[in-house]
Biotite code that builds the C-alpha atoms (Angstrom):
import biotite.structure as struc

atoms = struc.array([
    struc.Atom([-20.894, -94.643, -76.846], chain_id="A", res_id=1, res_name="UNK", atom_name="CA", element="C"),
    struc.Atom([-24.461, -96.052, -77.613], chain_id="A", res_id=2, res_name="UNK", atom_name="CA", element="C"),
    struc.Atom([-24.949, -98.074, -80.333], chain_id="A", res_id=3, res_name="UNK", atom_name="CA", element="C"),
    struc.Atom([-27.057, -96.630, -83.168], chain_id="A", res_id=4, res_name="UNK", atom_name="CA", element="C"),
    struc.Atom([-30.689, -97.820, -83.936], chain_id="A", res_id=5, res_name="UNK", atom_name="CA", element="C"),
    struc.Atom([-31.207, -97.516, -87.557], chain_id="A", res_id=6, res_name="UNK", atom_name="CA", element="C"),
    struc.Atom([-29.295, -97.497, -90.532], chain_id="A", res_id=7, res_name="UNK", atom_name="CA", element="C"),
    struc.Atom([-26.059, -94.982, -90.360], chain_id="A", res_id=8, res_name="UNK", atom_name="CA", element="C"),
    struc.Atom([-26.786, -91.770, -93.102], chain_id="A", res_id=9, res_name="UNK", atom_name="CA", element="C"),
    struc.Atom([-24.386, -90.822, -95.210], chain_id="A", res_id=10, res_name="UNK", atom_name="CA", element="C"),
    struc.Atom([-23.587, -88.326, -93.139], chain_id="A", res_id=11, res_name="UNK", atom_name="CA", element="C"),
    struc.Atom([-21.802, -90.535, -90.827], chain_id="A", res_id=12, res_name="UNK", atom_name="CA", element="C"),
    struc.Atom([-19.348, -91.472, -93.348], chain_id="A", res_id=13, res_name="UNK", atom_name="CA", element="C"),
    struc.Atom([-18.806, -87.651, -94.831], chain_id="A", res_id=14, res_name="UNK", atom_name="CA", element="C"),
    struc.Atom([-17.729, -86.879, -91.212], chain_id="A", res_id=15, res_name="UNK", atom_name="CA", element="C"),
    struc.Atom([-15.389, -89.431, -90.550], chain_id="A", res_id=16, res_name="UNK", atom_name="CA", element="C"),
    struc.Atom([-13.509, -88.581, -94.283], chain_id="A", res_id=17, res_name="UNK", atom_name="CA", element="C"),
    struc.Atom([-13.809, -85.039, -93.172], chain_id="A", res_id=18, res_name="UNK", atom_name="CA", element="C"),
    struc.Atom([-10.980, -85.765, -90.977], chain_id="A", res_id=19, res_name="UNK", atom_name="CA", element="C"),
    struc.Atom([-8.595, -88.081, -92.970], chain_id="A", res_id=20, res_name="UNK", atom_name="CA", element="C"),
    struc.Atom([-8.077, -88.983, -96.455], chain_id="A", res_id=21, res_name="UNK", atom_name="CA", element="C"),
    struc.Atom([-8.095, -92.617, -95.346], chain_id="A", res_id=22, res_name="UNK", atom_name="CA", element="C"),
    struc.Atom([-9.870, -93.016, -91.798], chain_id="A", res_id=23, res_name="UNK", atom_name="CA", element="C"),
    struc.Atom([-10.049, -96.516, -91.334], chain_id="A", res_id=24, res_name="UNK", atom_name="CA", element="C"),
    struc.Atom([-6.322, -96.671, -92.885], chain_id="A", res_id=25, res_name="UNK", atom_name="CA", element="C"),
    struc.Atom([-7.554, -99.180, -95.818], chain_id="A", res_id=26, res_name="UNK", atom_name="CA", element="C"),
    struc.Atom([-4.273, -98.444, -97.826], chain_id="A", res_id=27, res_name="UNK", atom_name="CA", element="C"),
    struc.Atom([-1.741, -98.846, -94.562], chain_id="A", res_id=28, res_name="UNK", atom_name="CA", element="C"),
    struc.Atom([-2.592, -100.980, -91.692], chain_id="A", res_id=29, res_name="UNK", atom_name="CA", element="C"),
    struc.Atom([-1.609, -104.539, -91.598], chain_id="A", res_id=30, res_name="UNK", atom_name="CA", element="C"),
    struc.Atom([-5.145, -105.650, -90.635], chain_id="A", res_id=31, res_name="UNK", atom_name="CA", element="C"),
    struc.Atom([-6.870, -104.610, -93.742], chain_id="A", res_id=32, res_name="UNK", atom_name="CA", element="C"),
    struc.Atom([-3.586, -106.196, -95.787], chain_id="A", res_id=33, res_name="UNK", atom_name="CA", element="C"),
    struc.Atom([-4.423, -109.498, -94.229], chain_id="A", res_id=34, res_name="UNK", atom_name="CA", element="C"),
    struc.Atom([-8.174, -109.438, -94.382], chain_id="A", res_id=35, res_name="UNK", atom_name="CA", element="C"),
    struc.Atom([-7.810, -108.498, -97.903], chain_id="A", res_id=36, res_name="UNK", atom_name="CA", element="C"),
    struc.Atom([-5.636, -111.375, -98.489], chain_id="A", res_id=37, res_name="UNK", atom_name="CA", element="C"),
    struc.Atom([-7.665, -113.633, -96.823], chain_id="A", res_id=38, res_name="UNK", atom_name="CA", element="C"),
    struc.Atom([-11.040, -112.684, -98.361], chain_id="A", res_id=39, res_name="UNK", atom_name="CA", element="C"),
    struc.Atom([-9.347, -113.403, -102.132], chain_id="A", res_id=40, res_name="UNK", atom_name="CA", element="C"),
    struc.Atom([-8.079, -116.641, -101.418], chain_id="A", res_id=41, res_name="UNK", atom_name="CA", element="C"),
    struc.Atom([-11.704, -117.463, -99.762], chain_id="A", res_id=42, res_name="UNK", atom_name="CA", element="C"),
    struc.Atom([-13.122, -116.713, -103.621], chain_id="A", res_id=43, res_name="UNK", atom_name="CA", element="C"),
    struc.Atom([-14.293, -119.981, -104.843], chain_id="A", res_id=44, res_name="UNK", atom_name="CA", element="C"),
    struc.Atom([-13.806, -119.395, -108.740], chain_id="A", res_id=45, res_name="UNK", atom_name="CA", element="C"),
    struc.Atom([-10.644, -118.348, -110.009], chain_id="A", res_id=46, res_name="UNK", atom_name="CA", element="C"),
    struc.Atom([-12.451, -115.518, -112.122], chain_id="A", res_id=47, res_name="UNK", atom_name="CA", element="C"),
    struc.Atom([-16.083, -113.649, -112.023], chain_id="A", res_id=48, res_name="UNK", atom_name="CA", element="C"),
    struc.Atom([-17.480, -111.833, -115.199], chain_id="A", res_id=49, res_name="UNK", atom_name="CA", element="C"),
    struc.Atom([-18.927, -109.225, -113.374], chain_id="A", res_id=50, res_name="UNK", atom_name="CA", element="C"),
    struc.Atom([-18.455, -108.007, -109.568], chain_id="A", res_id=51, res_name="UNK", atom_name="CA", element="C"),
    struc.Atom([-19.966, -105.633, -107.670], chain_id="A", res_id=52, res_name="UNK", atom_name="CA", element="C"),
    struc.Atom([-18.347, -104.218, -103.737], chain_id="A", res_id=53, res_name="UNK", atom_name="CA", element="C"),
    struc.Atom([-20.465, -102.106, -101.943], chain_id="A", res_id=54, res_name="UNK", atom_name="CA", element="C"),
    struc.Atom([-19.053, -99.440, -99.390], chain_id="A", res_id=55, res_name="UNK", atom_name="CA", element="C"),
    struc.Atom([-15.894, -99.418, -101.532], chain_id="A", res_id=56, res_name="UNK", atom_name="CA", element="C"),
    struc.Atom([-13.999, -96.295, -99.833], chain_id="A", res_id=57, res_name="UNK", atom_name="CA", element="C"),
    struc.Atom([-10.947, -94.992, -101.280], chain_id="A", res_id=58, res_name="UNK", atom_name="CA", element="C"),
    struc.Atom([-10.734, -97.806, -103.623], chain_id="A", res_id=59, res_name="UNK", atom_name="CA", element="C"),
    struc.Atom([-8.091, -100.506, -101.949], chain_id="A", res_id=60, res_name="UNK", atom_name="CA", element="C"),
    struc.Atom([-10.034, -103.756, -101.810], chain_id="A", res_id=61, res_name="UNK", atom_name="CA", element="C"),
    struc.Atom([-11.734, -102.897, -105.139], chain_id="A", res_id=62, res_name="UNK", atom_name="CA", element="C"),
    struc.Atom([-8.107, -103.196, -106.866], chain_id="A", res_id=63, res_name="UNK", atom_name="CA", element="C"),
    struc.Atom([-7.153, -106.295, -105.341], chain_id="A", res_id=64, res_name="UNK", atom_name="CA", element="C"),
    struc.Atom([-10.783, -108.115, -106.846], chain_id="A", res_id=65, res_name="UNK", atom_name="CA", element="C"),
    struc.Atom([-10.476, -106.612, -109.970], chain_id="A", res_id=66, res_name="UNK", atom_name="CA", element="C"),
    struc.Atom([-7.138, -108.668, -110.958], chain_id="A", res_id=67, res_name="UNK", atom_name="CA", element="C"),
    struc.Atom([-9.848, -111.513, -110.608], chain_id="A", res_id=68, res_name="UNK", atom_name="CA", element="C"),
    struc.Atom([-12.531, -110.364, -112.530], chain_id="A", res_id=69, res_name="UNK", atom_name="CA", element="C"),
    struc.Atom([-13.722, -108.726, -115.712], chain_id="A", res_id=70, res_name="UNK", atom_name="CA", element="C"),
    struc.Atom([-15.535, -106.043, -114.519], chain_id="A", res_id=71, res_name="UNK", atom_name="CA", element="C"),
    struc.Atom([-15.564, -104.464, -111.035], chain_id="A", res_id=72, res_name="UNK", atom_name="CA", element="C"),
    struc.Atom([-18.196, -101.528, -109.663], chain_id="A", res_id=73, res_name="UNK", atom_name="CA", element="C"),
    struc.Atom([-17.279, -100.218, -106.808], chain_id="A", res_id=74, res_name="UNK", atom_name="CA", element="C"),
    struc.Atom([-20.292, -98.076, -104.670], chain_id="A", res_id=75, res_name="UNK", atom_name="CA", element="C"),
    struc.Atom([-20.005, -95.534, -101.755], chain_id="A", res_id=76, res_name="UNK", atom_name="CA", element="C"),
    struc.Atom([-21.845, -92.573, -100.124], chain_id="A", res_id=77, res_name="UNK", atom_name="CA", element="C"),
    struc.Atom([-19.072, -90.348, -100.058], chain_id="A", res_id=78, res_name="UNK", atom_name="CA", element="C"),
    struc.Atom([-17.638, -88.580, -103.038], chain_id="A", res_id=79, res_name="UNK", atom_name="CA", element="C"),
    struc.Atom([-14.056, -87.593, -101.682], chain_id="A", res_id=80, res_name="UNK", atom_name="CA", element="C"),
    struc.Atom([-13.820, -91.379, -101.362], chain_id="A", res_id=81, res_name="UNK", atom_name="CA", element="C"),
    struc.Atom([-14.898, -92.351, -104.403], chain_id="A", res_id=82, res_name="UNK", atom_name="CA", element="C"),
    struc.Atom([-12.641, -89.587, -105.777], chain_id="A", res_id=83, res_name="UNK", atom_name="CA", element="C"),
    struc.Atom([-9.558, -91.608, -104.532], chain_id="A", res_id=84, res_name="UNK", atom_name="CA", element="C"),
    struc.Atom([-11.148, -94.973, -105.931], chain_id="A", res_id=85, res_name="UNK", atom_name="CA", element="C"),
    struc.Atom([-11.463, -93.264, -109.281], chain_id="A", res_id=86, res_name="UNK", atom_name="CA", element="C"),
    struc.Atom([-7.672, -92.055, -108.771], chain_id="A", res_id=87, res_name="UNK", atom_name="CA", element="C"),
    struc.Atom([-6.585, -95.651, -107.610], chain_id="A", res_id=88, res_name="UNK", atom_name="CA", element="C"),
    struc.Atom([-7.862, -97.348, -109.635], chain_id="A", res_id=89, res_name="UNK", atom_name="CA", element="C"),
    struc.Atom([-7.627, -94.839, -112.896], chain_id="A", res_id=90, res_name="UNK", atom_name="CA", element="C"),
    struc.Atom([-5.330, -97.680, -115.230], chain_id="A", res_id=91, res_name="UNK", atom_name="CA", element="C"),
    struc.Atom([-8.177, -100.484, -114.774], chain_id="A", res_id=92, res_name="UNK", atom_name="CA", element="C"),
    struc.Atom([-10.695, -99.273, -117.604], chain_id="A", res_id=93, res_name="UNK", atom_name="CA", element="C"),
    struc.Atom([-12.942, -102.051, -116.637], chain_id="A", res_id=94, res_name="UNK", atom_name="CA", element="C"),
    struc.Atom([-13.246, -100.544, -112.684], chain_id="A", res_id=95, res_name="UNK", atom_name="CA", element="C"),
    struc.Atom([-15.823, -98.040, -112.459], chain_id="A", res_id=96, res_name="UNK", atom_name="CA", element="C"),
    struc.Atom([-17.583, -96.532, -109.283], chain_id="A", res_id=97, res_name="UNK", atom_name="CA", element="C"),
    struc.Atom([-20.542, -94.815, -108.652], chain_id="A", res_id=98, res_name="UNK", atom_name="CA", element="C"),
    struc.Atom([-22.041, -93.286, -105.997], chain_id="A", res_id=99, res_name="UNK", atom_name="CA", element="C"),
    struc.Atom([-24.797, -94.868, -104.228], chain_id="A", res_id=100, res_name="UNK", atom_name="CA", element="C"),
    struc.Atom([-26.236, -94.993, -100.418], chain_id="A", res_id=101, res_name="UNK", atom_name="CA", element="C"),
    struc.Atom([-27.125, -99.024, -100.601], chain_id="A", res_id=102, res_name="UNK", atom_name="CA", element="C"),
    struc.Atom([-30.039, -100.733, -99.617], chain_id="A", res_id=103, res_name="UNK", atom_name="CA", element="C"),
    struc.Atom([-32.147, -97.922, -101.180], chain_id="A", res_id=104, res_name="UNK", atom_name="CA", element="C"),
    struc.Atom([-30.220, -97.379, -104.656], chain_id="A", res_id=105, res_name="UNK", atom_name="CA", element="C"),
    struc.Atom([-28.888, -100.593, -106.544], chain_id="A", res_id=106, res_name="UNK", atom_name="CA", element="C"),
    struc.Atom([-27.107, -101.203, -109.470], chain_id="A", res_id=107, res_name="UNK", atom_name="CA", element="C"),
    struc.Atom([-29.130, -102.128, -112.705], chain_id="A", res_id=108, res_name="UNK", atom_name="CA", element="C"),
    struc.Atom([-27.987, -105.583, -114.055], chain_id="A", res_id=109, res_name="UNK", atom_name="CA", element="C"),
    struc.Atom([-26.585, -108.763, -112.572], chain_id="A", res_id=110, res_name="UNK", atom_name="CA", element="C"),
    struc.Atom([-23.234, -110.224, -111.099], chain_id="A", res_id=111, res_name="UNK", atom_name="CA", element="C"),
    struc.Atom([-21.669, -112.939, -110.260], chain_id="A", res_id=112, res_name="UNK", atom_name="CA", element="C"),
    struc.Atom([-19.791, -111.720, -107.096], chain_id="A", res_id=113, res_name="UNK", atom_name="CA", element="C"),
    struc.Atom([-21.062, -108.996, -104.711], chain_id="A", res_id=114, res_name="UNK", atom_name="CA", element="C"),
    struc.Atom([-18.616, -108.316, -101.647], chain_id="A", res_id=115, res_name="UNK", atom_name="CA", element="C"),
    struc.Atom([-20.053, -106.850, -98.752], chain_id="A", res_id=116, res_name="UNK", atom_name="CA", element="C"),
    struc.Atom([-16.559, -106.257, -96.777], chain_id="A", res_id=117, res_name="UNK", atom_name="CA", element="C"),
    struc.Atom([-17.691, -104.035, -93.701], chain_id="A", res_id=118, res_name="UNK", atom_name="CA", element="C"),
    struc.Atom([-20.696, -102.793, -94.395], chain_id="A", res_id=119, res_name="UNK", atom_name="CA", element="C"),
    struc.Atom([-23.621, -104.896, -93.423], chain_id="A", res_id=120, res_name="UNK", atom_name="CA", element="C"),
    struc.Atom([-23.458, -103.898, -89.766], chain_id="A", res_id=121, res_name="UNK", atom_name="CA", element="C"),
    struc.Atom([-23.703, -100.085, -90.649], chain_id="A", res_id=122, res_name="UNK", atom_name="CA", element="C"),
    struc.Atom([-27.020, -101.232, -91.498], chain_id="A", res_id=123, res_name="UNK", atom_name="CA", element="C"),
    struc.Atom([-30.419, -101.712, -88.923], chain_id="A", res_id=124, res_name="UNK", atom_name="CA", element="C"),
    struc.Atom([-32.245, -105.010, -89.536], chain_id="A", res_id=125, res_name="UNK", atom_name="CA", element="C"),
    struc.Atom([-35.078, -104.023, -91.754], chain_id="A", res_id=126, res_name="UNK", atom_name="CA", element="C"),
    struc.Atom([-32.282, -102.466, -94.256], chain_id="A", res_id=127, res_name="UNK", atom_name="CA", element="C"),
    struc.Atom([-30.247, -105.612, -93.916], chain_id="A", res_id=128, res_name="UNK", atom_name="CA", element="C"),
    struc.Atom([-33.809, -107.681, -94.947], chain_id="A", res_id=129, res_name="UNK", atom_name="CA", element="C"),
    struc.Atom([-33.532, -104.897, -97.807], chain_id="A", res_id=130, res_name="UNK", atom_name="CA", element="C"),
    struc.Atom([-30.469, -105.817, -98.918], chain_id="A", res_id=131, res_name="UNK", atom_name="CA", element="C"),
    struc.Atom([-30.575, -109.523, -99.193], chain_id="A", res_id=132, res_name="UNK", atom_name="CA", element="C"),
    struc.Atom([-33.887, -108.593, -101.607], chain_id="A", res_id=133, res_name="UNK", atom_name="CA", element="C"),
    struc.Atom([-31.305, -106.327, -103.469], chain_id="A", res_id=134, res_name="UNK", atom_name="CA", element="C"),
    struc.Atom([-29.027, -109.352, -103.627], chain_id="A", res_id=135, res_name="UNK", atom_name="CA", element="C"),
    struc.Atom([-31.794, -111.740, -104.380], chain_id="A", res_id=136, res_name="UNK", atom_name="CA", element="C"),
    struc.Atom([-32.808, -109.490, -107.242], chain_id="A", res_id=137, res_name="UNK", atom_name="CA", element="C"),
    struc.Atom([-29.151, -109.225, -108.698], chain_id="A", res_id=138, res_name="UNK", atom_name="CA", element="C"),
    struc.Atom([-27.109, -112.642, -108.341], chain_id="A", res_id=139, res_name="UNK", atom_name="CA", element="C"),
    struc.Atom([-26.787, -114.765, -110.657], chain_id="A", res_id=140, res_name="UNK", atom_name="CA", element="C"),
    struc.Atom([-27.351, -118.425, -110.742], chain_id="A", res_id=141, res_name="UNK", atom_name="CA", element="C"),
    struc.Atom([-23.820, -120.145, -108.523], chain_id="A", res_id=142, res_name="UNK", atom_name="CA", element="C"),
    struc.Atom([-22.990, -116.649, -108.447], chain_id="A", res_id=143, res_name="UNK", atom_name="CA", element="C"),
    struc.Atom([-20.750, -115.580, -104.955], chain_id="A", res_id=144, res_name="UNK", atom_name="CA", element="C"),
    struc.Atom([-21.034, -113.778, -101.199], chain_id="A", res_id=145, res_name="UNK", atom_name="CA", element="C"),
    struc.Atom([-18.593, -112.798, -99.056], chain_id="A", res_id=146, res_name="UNK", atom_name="CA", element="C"),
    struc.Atom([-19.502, -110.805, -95.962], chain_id="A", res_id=147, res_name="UNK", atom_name="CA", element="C"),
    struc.Atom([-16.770, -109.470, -94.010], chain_id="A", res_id=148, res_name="UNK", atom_name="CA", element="C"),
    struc.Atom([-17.403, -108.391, -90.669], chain_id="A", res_id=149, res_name="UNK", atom_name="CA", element="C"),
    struc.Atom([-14.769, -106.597, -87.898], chain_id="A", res_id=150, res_name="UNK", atom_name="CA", element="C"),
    struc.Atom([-16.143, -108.215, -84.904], chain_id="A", res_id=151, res_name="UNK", atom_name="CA", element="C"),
    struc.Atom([-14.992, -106.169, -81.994], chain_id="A", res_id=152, res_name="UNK", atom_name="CA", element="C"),
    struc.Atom([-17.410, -104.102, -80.120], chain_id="A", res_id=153, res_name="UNK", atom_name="CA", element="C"),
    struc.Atom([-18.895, -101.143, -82.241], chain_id="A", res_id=154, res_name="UNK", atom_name="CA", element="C"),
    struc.Atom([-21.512, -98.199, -82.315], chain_id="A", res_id=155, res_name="UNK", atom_name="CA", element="C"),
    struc.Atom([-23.190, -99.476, -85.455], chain_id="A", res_id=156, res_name="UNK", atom_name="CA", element="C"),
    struc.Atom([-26.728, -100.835, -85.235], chain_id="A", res_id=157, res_name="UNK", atom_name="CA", element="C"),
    struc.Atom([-25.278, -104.340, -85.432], chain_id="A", res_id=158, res_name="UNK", atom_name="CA", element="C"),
    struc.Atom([-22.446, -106.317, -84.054], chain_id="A", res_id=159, res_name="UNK", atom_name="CA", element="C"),
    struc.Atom([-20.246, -107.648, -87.036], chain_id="A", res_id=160, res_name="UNK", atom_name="CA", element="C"),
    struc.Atom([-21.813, -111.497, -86.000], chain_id="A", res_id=161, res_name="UNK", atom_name="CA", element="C"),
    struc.Atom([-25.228, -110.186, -86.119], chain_id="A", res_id=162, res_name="UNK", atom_name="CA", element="C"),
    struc.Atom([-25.226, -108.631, -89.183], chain_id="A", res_id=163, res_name="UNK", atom_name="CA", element="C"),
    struc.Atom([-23.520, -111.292, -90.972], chain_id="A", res_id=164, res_name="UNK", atom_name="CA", element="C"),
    struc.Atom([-25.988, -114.036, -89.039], chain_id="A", res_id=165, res_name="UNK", atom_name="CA", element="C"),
    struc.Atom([-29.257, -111.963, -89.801], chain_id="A", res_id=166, res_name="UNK", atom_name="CA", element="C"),
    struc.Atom([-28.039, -111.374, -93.026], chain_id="A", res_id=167, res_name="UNK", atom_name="CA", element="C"),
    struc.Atom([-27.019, -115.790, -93.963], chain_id="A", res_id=168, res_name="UNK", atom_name="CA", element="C"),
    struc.Atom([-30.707, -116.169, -91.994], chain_id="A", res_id=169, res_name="UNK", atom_name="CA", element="C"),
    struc.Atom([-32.324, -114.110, -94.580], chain_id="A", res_id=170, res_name="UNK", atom_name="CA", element="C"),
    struc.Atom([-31.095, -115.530, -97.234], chain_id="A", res_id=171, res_name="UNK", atom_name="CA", element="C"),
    struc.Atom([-31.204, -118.882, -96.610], chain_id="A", res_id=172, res_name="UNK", atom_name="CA", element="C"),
    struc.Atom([-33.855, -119.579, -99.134], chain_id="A", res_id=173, res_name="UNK", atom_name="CA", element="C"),
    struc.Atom([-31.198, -119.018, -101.822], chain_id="A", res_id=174, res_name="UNK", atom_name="CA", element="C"),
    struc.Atom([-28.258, -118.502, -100.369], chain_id="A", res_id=175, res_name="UNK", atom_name="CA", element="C"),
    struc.Atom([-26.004, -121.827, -99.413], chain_id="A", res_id=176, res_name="UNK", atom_name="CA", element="C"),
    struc.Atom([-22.395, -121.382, -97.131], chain_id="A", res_id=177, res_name="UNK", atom_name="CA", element="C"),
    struc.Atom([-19.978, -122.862, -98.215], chain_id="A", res_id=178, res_name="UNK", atom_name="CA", element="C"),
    struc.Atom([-16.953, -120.834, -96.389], chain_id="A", res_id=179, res_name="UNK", atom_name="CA", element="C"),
    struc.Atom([-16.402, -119.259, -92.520], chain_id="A", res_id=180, res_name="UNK", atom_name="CA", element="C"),
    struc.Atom([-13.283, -118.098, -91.210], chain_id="A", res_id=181, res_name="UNK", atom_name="CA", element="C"),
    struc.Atom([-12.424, -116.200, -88.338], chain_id="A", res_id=182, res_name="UNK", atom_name="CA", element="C"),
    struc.Atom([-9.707, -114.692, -86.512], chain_id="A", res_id=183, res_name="UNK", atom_name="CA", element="C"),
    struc.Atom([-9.408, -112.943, -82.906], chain_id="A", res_id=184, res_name="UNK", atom_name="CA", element="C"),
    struc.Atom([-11.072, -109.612, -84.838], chain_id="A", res_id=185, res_name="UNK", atom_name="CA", element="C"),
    struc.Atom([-12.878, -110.258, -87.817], chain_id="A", res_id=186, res_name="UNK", atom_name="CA", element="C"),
    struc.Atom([-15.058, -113.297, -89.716], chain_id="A", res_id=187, res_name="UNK", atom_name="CA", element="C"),
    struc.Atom([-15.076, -114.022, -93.208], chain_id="A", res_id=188, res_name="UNK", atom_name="CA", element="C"),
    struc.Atom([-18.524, -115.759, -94.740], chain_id="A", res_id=189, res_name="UNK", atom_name="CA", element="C"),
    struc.Atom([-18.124, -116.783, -98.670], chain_id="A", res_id=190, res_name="UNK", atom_name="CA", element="C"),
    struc.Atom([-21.931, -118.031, -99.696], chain_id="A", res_id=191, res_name="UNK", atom_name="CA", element="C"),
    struc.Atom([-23.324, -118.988, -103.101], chain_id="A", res_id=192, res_name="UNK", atom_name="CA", element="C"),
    struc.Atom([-26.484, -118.581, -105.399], chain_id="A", res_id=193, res_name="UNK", atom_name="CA", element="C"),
    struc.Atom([-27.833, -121.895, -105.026], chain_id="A", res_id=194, res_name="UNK", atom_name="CA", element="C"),
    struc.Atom([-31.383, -122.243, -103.691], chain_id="A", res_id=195, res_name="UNK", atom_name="CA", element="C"),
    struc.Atom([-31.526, -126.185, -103.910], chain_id="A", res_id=196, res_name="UNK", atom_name="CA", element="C"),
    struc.Atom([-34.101, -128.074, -101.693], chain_id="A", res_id=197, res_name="UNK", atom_name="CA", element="C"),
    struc.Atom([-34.696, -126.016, -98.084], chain_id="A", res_id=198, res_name="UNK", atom_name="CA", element="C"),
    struc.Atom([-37.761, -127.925, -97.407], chain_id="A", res_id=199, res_name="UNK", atom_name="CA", element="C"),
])
């Protein structure tokens, strides 16, 4: 299949939850269990005040962060998704989700962790620019990154190392690595709020 040139529409995603409850089995499949495992133990801080994940889906990771934080928003395009996240997630009055088709709506207010777990390269590069303005805009001061990025061979509009390279490129004027892991299918970039001397 040919890769796509601009940013995916929510669309995209409707169809593929059309199909299954869970379509990229986020609740069952050993990869996601490790990935998930690995991306909290990559968290620098112990604890964030306020976190936000975008492309959230049925609601899996969103759990897992909020046992480290104090408030967790969770955003997606697709409403049966979200429906499960609310479900999921439905004990955890702190968790709340909202629907929202990201770089073009944004949360209002500011966070200390924003996790971008498989999402970035569903984006084209002028969205992805877009985004890291969004981020810019919405991180606090030592606040926390982490891109996540399946890098196998995809239809998106960028390879899981491209997006997460165009997206650390863009942001270097604030944005500082300070973690990258990979394994045989995905890599794992933690980066922090710290704009510093780039001169």
């Amino acid at each position: 299949m040919s890769r796509f040139t601009s940013s995916l529409p929510p669309s995209y995603f409707d169809g593929q939850y059309a199909g299954s409850a869970d379509p990229w089995q986020l609740a069952t499949s050993d990869y996601e269990r490790e990935k998930y495992a690995a991306t909290l133990a990559a968290l620098p801080a112990p604890r964030f005040a306020s976190a936000v994940e975008v492309g959230c889906s049925i609601g899996v990771l969103t759990r897992a962060l909020a046992e480290r934080c104090d408030a967790v928003l969770g955003l997606d395009v697709v409403d049966k998704a979200l429906e499960q996240a609310r479900d999921r997630n439905k004990d955890l009055t702190y968790v709340r989700f909202a629907r929202a088709q990201v770089p073009g709506e944004w949360p209002e207010g500011t966070f200390d962790l924003i996790v971008l777990s498989e999402v970035v390269y569903f984006l084209d590069p002028i969205d992805v620019e877009r985004l890291v303005e969004r981020v810019k805009g919405s991180l606090r001061p030592g606040g926390t990154i982490v891109l996540v990025h399946w890098t196998g061979v995809t239809h998106y509009p960028l390879s899981g190392d491209e997006a997460a390279e165009l997206f650390m490129a863009t942001g270097r004027p604030f944005l500082r690595a300070i973690h990258h892991g990979a394994t045989d299918a995905y890599r794992l970039d933690v980066l922090v709020n710290d704009p510093g001397d780039r001169a």
